[in-house]
KOLPALUM-837293 format. One record per residue: x, z, y of N, C-alpha, C in turn; residue in one letter. Coordinates in steps of 0.02 Angstrom, whole numbers, padded with zeros to 5 digits, always signed. Atoms other than C-alpha are relative to their C-alpha. Last residue first. Layout:
# KOLPALUM-837293
XZYXZYXZYa...
This chain:
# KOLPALUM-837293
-00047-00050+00034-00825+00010+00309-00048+00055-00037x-00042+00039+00062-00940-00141+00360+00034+00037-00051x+00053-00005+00048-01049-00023+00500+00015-00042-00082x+00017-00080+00023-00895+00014+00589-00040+00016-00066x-00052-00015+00050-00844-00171+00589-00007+00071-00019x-00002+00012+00056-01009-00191+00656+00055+00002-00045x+00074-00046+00029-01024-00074+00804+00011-00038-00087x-00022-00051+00016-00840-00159+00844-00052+00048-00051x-00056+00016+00045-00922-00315+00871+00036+00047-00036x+00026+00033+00070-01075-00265+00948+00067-00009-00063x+00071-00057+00042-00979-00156+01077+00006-00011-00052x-00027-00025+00021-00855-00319+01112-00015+00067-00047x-00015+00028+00059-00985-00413+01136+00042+00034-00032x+00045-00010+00072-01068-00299+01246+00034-00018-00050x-00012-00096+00002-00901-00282+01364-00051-00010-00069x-00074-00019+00059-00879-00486+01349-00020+00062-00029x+00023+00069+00065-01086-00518+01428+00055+00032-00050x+00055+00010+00019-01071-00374+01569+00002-00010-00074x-00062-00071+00043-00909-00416+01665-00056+00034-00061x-00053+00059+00062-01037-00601+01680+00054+00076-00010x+00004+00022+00068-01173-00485+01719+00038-00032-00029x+00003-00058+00045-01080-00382+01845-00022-00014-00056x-00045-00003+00035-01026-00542+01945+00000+00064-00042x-00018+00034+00023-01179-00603+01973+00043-00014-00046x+00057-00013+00047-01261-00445+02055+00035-00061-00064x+00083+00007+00015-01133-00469+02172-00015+00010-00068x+00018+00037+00080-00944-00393+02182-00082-00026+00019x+00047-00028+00038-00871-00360+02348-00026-00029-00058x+00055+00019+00013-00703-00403+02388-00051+00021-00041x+00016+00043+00060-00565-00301+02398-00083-00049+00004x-00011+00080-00001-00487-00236+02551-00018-00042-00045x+00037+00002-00080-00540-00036+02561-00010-00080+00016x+00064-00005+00000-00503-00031+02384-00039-00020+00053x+00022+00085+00046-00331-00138+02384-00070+00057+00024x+00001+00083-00048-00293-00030+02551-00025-00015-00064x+00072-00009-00064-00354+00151+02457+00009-00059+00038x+00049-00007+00043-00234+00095+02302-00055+00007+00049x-00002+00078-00006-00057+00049+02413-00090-00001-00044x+00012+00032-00054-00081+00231+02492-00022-00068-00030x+00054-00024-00013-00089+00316+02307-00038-00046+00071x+00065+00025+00039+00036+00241+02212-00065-00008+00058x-00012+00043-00035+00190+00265+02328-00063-00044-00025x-00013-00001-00055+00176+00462+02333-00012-00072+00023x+00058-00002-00050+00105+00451+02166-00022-00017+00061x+00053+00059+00032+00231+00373+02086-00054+00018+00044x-00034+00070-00046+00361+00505+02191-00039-00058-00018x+00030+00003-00095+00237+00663+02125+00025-00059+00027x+00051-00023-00016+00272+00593+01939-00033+00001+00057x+00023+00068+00035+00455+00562+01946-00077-00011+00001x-00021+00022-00077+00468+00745+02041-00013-00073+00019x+00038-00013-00073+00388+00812+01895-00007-00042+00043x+00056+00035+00030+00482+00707+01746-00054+00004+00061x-00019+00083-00016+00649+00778+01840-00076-00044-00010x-00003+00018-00087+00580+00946+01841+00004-00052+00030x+00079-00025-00027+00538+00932+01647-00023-00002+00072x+00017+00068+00010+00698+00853+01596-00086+00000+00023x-00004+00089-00048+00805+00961+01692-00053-00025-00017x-00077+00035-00027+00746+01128+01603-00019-00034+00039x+00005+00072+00005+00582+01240+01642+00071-00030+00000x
């Protein structure tokens, strides 16, 4: 392995190292979602689907 591969590593594990703690607090600390807020994340996602489904079906 050269430098740029060990270096990339170490770069890597150190993201992790500072990733990982600050990611289990937001989870552990986030507010819960209701039933409310899954249909409105929901509504865009389809549209987007549909939308795509038909530029597929155009070509």
């Amino acid at each position: 392995m050269d430098w740029m591969k060990i270096s990339t590593a170490i770069l890597i594990i150190l993201m992790l190292v500072f990733i990982v703690p600050r990611a289990k607090d937001m989870l552990k600390n986030s507010p819960k979602a209701s039933s409310n807020d899954m249909v409105a994340a929901l509504i865009p996602l389809l549209l987007v689907i549909g939308f795509v489904f038909l530029l597929i079906k155009s070509v």
